[in-house]
N, C-alpha and C positions, 0 to 999 in steps of 0.2 A: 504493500500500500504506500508506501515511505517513498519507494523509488518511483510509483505512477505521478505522485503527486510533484518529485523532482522533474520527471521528466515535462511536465507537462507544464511545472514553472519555468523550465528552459526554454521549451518551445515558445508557450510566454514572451519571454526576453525577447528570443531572434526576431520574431513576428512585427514585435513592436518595433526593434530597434530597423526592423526592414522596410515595415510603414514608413520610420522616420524620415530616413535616407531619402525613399520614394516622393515623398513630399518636401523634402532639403532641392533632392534634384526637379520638383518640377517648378518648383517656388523659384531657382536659379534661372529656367528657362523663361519661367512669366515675365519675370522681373529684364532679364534681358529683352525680350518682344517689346518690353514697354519702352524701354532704353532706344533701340533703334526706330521703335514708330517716332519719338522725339527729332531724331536725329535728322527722317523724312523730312520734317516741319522746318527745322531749325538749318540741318548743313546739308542738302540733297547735291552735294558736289561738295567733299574734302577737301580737293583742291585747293579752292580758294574760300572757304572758315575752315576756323580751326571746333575738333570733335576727335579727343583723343582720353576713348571710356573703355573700362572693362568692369565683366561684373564679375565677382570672384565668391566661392566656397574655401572658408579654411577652418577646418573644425567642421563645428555646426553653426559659426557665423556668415554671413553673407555679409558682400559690401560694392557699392558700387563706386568706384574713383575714379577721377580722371579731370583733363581741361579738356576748357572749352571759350570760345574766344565772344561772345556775347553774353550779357546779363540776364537779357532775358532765357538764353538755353540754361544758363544757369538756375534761374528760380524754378524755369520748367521740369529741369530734374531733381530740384530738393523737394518742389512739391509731390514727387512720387514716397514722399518719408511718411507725407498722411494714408499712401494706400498699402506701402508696405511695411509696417512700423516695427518690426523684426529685422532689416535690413539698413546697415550702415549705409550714409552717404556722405562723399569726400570729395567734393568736385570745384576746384579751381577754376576762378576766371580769370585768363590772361590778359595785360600783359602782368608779370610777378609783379608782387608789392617791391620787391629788392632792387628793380630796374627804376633806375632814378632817372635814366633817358633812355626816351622811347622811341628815339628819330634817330636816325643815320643816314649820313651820304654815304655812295659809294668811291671808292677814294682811287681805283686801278682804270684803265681805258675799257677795260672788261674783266667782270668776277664772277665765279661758278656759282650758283645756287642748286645745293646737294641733297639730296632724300637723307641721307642720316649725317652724322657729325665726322667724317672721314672723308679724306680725298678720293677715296677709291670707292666711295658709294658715287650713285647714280647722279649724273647733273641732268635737274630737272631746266634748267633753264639759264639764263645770264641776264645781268642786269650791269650797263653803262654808265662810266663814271658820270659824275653829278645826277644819278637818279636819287631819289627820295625813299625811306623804305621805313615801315613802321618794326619795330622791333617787340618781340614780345617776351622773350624768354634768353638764359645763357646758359651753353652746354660746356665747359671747356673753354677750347678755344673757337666754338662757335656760337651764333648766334640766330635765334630760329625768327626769322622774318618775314613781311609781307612788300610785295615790289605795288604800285600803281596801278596795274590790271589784276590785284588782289590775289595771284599766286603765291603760297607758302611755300617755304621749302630753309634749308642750313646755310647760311652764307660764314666763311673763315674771318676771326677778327680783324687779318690784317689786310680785308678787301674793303669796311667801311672804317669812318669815324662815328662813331656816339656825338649824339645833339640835346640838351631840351630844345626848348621853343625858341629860348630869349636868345641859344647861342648859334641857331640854328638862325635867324632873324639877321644876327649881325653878322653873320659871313657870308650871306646870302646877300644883302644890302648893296642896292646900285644896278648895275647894268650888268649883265650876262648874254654870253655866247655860246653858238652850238657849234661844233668842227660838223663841218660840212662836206669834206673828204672821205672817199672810203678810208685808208687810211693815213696816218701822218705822224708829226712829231711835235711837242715843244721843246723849247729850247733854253737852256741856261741864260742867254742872253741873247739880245733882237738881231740875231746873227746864225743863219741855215748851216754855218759850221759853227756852231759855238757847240756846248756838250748836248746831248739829249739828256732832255727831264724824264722825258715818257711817251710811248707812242699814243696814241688817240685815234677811234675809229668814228664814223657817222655817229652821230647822235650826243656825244659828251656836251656833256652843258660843265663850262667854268666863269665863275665871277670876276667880271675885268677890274684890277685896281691901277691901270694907266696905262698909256699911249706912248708908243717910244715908235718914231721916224714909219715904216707897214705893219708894224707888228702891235699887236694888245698886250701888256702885261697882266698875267690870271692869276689865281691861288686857287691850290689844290687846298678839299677837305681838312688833310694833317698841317697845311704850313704852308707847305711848298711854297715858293714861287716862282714862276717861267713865264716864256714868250711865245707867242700863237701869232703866223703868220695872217693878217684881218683877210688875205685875198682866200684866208682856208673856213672863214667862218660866217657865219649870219645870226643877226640880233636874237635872242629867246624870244623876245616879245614878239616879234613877225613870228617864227618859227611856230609857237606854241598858238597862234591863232590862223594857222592855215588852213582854207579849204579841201581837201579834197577832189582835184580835177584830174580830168580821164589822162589827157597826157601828161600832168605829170607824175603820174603814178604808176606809170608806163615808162618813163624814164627814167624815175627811180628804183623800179625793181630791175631794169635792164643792167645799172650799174654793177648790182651785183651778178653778173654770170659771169661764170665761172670761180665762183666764191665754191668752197669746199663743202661737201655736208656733215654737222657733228651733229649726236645726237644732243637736245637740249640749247644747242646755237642759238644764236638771238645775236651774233655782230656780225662783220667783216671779216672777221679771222675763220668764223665757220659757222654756219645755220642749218637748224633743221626747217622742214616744210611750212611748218605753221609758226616759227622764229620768226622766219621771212614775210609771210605774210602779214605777220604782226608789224615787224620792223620797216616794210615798206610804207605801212599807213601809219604807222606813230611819226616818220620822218612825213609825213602829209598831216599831221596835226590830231589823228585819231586814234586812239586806244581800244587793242580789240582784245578779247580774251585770249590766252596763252595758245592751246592747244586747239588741234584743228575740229578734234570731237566738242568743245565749245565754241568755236568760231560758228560754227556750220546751224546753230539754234537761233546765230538772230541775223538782222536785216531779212531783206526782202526775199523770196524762192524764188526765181527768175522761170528755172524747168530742171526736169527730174531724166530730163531726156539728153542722149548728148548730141547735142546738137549746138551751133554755135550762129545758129538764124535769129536769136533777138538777144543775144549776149552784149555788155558793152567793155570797153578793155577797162581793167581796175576789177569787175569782178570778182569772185572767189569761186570756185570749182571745186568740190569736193568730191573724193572717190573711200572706197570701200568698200560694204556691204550691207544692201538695203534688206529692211527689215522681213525678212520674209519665214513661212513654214514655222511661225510661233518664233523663230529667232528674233532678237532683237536688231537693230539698225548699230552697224557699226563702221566709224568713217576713221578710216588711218592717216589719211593724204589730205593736201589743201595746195592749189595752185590758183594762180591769178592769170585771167585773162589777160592779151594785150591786144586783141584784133588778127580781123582776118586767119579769124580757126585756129589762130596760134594761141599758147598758154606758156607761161615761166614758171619754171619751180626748182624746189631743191630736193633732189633725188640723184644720189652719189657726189654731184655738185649743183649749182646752178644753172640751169637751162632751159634751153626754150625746147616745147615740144608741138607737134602740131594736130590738128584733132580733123585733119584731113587726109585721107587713107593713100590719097595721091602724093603728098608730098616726103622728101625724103626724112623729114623730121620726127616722120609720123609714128606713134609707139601706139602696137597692137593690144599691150592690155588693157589698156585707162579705159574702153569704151565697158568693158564687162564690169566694170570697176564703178561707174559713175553713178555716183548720189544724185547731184543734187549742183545747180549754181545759185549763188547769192550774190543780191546787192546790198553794198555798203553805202555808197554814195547816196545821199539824202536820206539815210535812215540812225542816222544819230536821234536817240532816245534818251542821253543825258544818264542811264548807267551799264546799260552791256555794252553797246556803241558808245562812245567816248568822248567828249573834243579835249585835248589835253590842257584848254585853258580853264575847262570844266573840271577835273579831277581835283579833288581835296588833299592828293599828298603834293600833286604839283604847284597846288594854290600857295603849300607852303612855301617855294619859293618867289612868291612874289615881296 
């Protein structure tokens, strides 16, 4: 009788303590479901917010921690504490309280911005001396940031400087330049043989502190000071309020062919597809989203067809694979029309390819490949289209 009643207190035990677990693990799976339906609302693209959660079992406590780069994602998942009141929550909103400056220039002619805190992780992209960048967090000797068309990603401490506002005001103050050269040089002094400061590609914006005989005198972010030929540069103020017109954005993306293709590109030293893209229309006054699977969601459809009968050059062309048999739509490539069937892109380098079967230019896969064309031109909406005299981190260099 002694041993029925042991056994049957045993079985007891397990039974319950098996309940428990079963209800540990589904209470973990609730709790996460509820976590990423948030995440739908709040960051439906990682990318560009920041949403970095885990939910965790250890023991028999639960806990949910992590950042997350808005206040309101923030309230929205401490108020999941009222539905699950057994379950820890630990959720930072960046940028750190410890970051006393939250602005940086970028201080090199071009700097890597990395997926994790290592040279030899993945460069999601590059960002050009004198860009603006919001800073949120420090790893090391890295810094996790956000560039002007709101991509995240690891930039190395010694690609920017740290700003606040007030210091960030006074070095910025006066008149600024954009080198307007694929690439070039400054100089120690107002002199093509004096030593090189630094090279410099399209797009650098530096602040002029004087005038010496054709050249500007600039200052770099940390100190520096150099000379910048004025026949290699154009005002910010004109630059950052340009329109968008057919030819010149046809003869700005032309400059670069034969420019190399890197993955993550975004200069003159090497571009990827949608770098380029990008980079053609920021040097035309517009800020487009990073990558070509966001580029391809706004402005205007033009056709789903390839065909290049009501295309205009500047366009965007995108190729991949349309959404079909329950798959979803997925777009790897992005090139820019320039006329006359022709398109430019960067694939192994930069080039022109042509979307006419007759000509010798012509590449047989893009047609099985084609999404979708879009216009950019007259479709500025003030936040996916851009004008960069619109953007709030560029504002701050005024």
């Amino acid at each position: 009788m002694k041993i029925k009643t042991l056994v049957i207190f045993l079985v007891t035990i397990v039974v319950l303590g098996s309940c428990s677990e079963t209800n540990e693990v589904s209470l973990v799976s609730e709790v996460t479901g509820s976590v990423d339906s948030l995440k739908q609302v709040y960051v439906p693209d990682s990318r560009i917010a920041i949403w970095h959660m885990s939910v965790k079992k250890f023991n028999t406590k639960i806990s949910v921690s992590g950042e997350v780069g808005s206040p309101n994602a923030q309230t929205a998942l401490l108020n999941l504490k009222s539905k699950y009141p057994s379950v820890a929550f630990n959720i930072k909103c960046l940028p750190d309280k410890e970051m006393t400056k939250t602005l940086a220039i970028v201080n090199n002619s071009v700097s890597g911005i990395r997926k994790s805190t290592t040279r030899a992780s993945e460069m999601l992209s590059q960002a050009l001396l004198g860009t603006p960048l919001k800073v949120y967090k420090k790893k090391g000797e890295w810094y996790y940031i956000q560039t002007p068309n709101q991509y995240l990603g690891w930039i190395n401490t010694g690609d920017i400087v740290l700003f606040d506002t007030t210091g960030l005001q006074k070095y910025d103050a006066g008149r600024k330049i954009v080198f307007n050269k694929q690439c070039g040089f400054s100089y120690s002094k107002p002199d093509v043989k004096s030593q090189v400061v630094s090279d410099l590609v399209v797009g650098c914006i530096l602040p002029v502190r004087g005038t010496e005989k054709s050249f500007f005198q600039v200052e770099y972010p940390d100190g520096r000071k150099a000379f910048v030929r004025k026949s290699d540069v154009v005002d910010y103020e004109k630059f950052i309020h340009r329109t968008p017109k057919e030819k010149n954005l046809v003869a700005d993306a032309l400059k670069f062919n034969g420019i190399p293709y890197l993955w993550g590109g975004f200069s003159s030293k090497g571009i990827d597809c949608s770098g380029f893209s990008s980079t053609v229309y920021y040097l035309n006054g517009i800020i487009l989203q990073r990558d070509a699977s966001q580029q391809t969601k706004y402005g205007k459809e033009i056709t789903n067809k390839y065909s290049y009968t009501n295309l205009k050059p500047g366009d965007l062309l995108f190729f991949g694979h349309k959404a079909k048999n329950g798959k979803k739509e997925r777009v790897t490539h992005v090139t820019i029309y320039i006329g006359n069937g022709r398109f430019i892109h960067s694939s192994k380098n930069v080039h022109i390819s042509s979307m006419d079967s007759l000509q010798s230019d012509y590449e047989s896969r893009y047609p099985a490949l084609f999404v979708r064309a879009v216009r950019i031109i007259g479709q500025e909406n003030g936040n996916t289209i851009q004008r960069i005299s619109n953007n709030p981190m560029y504002k701050l260099l005024k």
